[in-house]
C-alpha positions in Angstrom: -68.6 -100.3 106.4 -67.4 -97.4 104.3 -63.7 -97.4 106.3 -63.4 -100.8 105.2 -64.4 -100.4 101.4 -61.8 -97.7 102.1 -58.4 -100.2 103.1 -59.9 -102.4 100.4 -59.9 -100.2 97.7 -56.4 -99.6 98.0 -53.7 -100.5 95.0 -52.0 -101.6 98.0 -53.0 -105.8 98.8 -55.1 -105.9 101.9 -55.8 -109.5 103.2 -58.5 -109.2 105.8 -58.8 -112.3 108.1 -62.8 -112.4 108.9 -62.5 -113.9 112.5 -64.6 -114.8 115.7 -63.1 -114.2 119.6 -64.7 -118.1 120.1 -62.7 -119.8 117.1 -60.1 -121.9 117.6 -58.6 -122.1 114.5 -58.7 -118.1 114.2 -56.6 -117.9 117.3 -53.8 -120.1 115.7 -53.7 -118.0 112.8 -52.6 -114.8 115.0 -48.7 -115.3 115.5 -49.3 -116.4 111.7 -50.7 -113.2 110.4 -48.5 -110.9 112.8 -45.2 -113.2 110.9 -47.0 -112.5 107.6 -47.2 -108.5 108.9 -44.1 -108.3 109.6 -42.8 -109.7 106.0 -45.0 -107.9 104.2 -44.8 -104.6 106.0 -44.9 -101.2 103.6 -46.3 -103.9 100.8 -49.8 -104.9 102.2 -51.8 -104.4 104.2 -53.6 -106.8 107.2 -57.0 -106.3 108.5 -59.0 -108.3 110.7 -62.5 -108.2 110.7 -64.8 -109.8 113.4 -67.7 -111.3 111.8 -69.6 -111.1 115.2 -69.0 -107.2 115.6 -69.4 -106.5 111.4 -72.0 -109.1 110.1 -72.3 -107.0 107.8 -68.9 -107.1 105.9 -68.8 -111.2 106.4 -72.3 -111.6 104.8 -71.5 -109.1 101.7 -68.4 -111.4 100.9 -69.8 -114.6 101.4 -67.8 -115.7 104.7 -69.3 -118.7 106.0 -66.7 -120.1 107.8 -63.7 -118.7 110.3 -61.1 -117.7 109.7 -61.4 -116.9 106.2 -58.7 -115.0 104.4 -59.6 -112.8 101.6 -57.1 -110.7 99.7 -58.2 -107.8 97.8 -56.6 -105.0 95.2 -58.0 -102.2 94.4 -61.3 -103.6 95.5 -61.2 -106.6 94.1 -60.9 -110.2 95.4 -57.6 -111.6 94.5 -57.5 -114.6 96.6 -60.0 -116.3 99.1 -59.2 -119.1 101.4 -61.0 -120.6 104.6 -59.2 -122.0 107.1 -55.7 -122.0 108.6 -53.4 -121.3 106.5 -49.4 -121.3 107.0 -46.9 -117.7 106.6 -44.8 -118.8 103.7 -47.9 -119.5 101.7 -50.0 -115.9 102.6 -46.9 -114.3 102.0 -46.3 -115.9 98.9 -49.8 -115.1 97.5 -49.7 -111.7 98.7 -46.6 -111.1 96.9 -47.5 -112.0 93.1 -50.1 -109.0 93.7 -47.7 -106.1 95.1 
């Protein structure tokens, strides 16, 4: 877990998407996160975390439900959201904290 305490210990945003290869919903919110990328690019960063392969990470943040998007600065949780959730808002949200 130490990379990850790495990206989210950035004064960059980092929204990780904690994510399971079974869930639905988590599948939707690909083309939404890559849109979000793609907006965002050089002003955040996007990580995804499987909860399956890093229980570790989901249980240390309190992720009991997937997806569940959780922005952090400098190591510190900004924002945290489960569910789908739509590009123009995530961008939005990840903007007031550039």
């Amino acid at each position: 877990m130490s990379k990850f305490s790495e990206l989210i210990n950035s004064d960059q945003p980092v929204l990780v998407d904690f994510f399971a290869e079974w869930c639905g919903p988590c599948k939707t919110m690909v083309p939404i996160l890559k849109e979000v990328a793609s907006q965002v690019e050089g002003k955040a960063r996007i990580i995804k975390v499987d909860i399956d392969k890093n229980p570790a990470a989901a249980s240390a943040y309190g992720v009991r439900s997937v997806p569940t998007l959780i922005l952090f600065k400098m190591g510190k949780i900004m924002w945290q959201q489960p569910g789908v959730t739509d590009a123009f808002k995530l961008v939005g949200i990840i903007s007031q904290y550039e």
